[in-house]
C-alpha positions in Angstrom: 54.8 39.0 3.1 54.4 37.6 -0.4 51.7 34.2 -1.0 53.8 32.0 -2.3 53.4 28.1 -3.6 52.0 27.0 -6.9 49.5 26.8 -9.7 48.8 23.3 -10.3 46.4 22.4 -13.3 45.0 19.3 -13.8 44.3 17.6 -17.0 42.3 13.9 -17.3 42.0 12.4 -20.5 40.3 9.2 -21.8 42.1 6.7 -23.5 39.5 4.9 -25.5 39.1 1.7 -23.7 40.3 0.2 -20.1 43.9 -0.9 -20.0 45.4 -4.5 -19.1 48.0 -3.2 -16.7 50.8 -6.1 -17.3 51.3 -5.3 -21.2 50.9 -1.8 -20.2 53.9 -2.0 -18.1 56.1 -4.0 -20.7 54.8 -1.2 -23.6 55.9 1.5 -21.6 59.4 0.5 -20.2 61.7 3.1 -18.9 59.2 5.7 -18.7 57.9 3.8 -15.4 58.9 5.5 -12.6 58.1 4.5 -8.5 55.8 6.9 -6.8 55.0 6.9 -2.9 51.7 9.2 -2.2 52.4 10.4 1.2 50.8 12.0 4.0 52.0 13.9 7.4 48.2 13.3 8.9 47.5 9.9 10.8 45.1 7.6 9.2 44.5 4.2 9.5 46.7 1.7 9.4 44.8 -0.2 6.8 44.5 2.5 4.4 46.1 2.7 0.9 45.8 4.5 -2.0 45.1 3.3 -5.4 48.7 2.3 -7.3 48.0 4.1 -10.9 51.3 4.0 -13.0 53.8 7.2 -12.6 55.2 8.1 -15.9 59.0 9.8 -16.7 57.9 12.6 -19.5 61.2 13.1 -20.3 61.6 10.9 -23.0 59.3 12.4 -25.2 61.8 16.0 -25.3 59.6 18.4 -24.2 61.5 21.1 -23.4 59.2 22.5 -21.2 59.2 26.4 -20.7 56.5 28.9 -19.1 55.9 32.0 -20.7 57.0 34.3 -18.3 59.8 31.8 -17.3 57.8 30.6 -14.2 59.6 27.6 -12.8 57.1 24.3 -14.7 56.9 20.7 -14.9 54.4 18.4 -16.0 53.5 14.9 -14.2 51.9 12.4 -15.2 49.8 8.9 -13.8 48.3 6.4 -16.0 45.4 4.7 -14.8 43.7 1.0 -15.3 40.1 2.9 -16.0 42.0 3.7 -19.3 42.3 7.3 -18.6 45.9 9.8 -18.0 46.1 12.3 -15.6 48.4 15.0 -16.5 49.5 18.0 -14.3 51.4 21.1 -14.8 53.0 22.7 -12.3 53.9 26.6 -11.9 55.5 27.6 -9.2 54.2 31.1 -7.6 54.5 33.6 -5.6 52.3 36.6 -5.7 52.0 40.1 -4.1 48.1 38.8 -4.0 45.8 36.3 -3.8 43.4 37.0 -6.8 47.3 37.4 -8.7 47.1 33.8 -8.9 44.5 33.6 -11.1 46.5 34.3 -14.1 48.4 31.1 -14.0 45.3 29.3 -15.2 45.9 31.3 -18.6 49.5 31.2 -18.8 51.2 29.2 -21.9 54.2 27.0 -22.0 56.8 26.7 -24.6 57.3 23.0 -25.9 60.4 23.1 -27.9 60.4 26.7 -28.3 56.9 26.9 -29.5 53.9 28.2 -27.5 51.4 26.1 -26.7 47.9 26.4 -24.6 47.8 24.2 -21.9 45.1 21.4 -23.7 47.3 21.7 -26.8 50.9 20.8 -24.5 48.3 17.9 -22.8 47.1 16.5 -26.4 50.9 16.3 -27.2 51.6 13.8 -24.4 48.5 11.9 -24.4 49.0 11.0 -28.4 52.2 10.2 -27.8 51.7 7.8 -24.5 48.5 6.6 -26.5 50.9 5.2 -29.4 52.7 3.5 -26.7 49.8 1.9 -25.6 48.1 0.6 -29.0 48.9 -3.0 -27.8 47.4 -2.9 -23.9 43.4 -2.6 -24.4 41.6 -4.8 -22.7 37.6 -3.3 -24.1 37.7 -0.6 -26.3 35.0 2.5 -25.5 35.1 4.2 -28.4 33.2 7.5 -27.1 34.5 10.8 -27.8 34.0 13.0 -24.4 35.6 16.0 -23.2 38.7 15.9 -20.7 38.1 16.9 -17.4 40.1 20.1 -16.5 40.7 21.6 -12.7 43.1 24.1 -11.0 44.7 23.9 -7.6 46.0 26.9 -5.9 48.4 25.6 -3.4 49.8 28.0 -1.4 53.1 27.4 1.5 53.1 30.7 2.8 49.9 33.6 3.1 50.4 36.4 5.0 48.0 35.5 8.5 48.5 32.4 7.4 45.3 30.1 7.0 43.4 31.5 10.0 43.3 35.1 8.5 42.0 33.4 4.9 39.1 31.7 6.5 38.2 34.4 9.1 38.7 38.0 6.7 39.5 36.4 3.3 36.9 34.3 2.1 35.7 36.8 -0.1 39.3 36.8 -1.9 38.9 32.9 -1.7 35.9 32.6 -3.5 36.9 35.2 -6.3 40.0 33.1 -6.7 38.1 29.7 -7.3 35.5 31.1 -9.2 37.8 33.5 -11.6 36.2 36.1 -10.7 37.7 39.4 -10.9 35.4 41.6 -8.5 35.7 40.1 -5.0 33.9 43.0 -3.8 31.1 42.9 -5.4 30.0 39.4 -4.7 27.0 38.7 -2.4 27.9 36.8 1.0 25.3 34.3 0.0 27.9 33.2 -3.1 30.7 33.7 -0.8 29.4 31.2 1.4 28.6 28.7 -1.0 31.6 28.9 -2.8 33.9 27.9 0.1 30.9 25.9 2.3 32.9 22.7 1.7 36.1 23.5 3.1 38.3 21.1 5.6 41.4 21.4 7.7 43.3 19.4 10.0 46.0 21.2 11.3 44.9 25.2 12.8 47.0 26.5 9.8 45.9 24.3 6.6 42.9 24.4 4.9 41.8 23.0 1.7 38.8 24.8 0.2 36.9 22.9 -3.1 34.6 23.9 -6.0 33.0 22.4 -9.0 36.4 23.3 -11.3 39.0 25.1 -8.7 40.3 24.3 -4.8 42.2 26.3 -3.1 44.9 24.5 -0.6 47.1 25.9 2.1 50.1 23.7 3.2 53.1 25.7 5.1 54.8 22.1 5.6 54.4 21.9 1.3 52.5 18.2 2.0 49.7 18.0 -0.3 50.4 15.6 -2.8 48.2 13.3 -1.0 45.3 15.8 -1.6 46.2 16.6 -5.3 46.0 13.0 -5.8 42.8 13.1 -4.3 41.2 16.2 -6.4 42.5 13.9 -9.5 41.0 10.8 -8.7 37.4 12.4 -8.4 38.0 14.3 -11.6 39.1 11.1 -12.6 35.5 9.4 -11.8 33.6 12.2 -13.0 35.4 11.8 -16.9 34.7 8.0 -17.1 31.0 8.6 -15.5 30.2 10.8 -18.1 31.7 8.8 -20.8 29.9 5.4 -19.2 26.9 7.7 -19.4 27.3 8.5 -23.0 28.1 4.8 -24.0 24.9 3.6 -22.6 23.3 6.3 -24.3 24.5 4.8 -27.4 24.2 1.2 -26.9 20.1 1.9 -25.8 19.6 4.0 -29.1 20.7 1.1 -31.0 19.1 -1.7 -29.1 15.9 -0.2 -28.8 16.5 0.4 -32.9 17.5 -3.5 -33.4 14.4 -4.3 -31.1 11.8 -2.1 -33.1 13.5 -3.8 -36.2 13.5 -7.3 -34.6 9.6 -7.0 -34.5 9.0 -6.7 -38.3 11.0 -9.9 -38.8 9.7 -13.1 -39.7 9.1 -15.4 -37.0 11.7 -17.5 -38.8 14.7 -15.1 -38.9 15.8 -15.2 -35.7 19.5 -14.5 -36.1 19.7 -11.8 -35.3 18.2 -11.9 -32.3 21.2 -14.3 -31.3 23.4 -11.5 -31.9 21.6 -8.7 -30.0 21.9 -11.2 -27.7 25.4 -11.5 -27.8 26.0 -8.1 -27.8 24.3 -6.9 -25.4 25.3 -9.9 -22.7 28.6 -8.5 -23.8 28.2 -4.5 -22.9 26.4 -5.6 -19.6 29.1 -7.8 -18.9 31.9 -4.9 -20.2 30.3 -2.2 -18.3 30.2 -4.2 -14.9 33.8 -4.9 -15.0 34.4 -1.6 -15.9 32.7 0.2 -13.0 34.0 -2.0 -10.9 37.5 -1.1 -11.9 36.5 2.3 -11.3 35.1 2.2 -8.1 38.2 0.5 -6.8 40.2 3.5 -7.5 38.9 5.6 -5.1 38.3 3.4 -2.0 39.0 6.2 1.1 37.0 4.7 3.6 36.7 5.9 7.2 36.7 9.2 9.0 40.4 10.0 8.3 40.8 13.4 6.5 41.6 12.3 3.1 38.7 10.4 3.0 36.7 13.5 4.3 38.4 15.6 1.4 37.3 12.9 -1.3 33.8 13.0 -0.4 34.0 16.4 -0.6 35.2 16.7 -3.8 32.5 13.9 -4.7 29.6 16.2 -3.4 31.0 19.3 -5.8 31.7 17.2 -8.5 27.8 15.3 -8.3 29.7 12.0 -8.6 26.6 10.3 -6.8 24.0 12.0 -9.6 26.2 10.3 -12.5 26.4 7.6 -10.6 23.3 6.8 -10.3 22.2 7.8 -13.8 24.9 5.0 -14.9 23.4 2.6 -13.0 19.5 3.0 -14.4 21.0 3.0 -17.7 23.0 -0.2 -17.0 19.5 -1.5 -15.5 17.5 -0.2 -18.8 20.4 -2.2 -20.7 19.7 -4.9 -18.5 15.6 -5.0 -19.3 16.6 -4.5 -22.6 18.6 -7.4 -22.8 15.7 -9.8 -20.7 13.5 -8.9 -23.5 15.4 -9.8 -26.1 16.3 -12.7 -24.8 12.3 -13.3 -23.9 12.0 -12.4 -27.6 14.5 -15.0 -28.9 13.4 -17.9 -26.7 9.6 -17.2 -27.6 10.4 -17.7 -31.7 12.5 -20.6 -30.9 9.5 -22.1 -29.3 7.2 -21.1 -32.1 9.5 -22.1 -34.7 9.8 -25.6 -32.7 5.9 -26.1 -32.5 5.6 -25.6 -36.2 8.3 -28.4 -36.6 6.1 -30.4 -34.7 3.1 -29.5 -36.4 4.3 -30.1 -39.6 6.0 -33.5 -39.3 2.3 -34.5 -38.0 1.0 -33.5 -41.0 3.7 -35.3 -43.0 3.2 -38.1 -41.1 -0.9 -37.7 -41.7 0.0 -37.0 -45.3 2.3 -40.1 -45.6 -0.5 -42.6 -43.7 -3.5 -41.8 -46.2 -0.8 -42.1 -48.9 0.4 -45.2 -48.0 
């Protein structure tokens, strides 16, 4: 018995700025398409996934073709966060597990010419990106890094998901972590390489590391959990490209602020711009976040819920997180003091107003 399913490799790229979803739409016409995230597990009745926009890639001509004339397609979702998923897709089916690994390397053709998978990716993401020139809501100009991630998803293994996790979890980890000598790896890094591992059924499992998962699925229902592994990756590019931002924007207010202290007491304006402009990123940044945090809102004990937070744990959402948020504080103090700053030189420039129409008015009584 062969393993048989396929390579899956994710791709999430920012798009400079968060999107307004209505002009998005009308930009983007017939390359909409309706997309229904399903799942064969019971969850509450209440739950719903996020509704990014599904996109029809075949306008754009691809003419998609694997190397070795694996079986490919490419998906992609476009989400409000103002970031593209993309995902291509090789079908598989292997005499073993660690065979699998070479889809991760594997090119495409695009119109007859070979292309890496980042270069086929940067293809689609210009040209939806053009589409899109009109639908920005705030622009984040920050150049960061797309996330990239693999998901082996396998329909049939011989034993089945039973024999993986009780004899194979040495063959699992090397698979995950690219490595090429399962035998030689110590049953400490076996263990925590597949440590956060779930199933539902007694023959699934889903298995997840930092850039890699493994899934098993003889019913072929995963999509609900592919969607999953892209929404974290999803959260983990626009984390670090909040983080970067805010790195920025503190450079230069702390800059303006050092500046803002050699000024006259009489040129306050601008003050009333670092004002503005930070009232502006605070008030960008918390919209933002908020938009982000929306799109990933599995609550309860259901198992895609249990797989998200999973994924969250490997990918240290929470460490990002939380470095986001003292940043957005800093910004926030930052802001306070300015604004201290400013209303302190008004008052001073005030109380020499005062002081000198007193003397005018001194000045004017002795000369009258």
């Amino acid at each position: 018995m062969k393993f048989k399913g396929e390579a899956v490799l994710h791709g999430v790229f920012d798009l400079g700025g968060t999107l307004d979803l209505v002009k998005a739409r009308a930009a983007l016409g017939a390359m909409l398409v309706e997309e229904t995230i399903a799942t064969t597990r019971a969850q509450p009745e209440y739950a719903n996934f996020a509704r990014p926009l599904p996109l029809d890639l075949s306008a754009l001509g691809l003419e998609l073709r694997a190397e070795d004339d694996t079986p490919l397609a490419v998906h992609a979702r476009l989400y409000e966060a103002g970031a593209i998923a993309l995902m291509l897709r090789f079908r598989a089916e292997e005499d073993t597990l660690a065979a699998f690994a070479r889809y991760q390397q594997l090119d495409a053709f695009v119109r007859g010419e070979r292309k890496r998978r980042v270069e086929l990716f940067r293809i689609i993401v210009n040209a939806v990106k053009q589409l899109l020139s009109d639908a920005y809501e705030d622009a984040f100009d920050v150049d960061i890094d797309p996330e990239k991630y693999v998901s082996y998803c396998l329909t049939e293994a011989p034993g089945g998901a039973a024999a993986l996790r009780r004899d194979g979890r040495a063959g699992v980890a090397a698979l995950i972590t690219a490595e090429n000598r399962p035998e030689k790896l110590s049953a400490q890094q076996i263990e925590e390489v597949t440590r956060i591992a779930f199933s539902y059924y007694d023959d699934d499992l889903a298995v997840l590391h930092w850039d890699a998962a493994l899934v098993i699925e003889p019913n072929a229902a995963y999509e609900d959990l592919l969607y999953v592994i892209e929404v974290a990756n999803l959260q983990l590019l626009m984390l670090r490209k909040y983080d970067r931002y805010l790195d920025i924007r503190l450079e230069r207010g702390y800059a303006d602020f050092e500046r803002l202290h050699r000024r006259l007491p009489l040129l306050y304006g601008r003050q009333r711009d670092m004002v503005r402009e930070l009232a502006e990123v605070r008030m960008d940044m918390a919209k933002t976040t908020d938009e982000l945090e929306n799109t990933a809102k599995f609550f309860g004990d259901w198992y895609v819920a249990r797989v998200y937070m999973g994924m969250a744990q490997r990918l240290h959402l929470g460490d990002y997180e939380k470095s986001v948020d003292e940043k957005l504080e800093t910004l926030n103090t930052l802001y306070q003091s300015v604004l201290s700053e400013t209303q302190t030189r008004q008052n001073l420039v005030l109380e020499w107003a005062i002081v000198i129409l007193i003397l005018l008015e001194v000045v004017m009584a002795f000369v009258r």
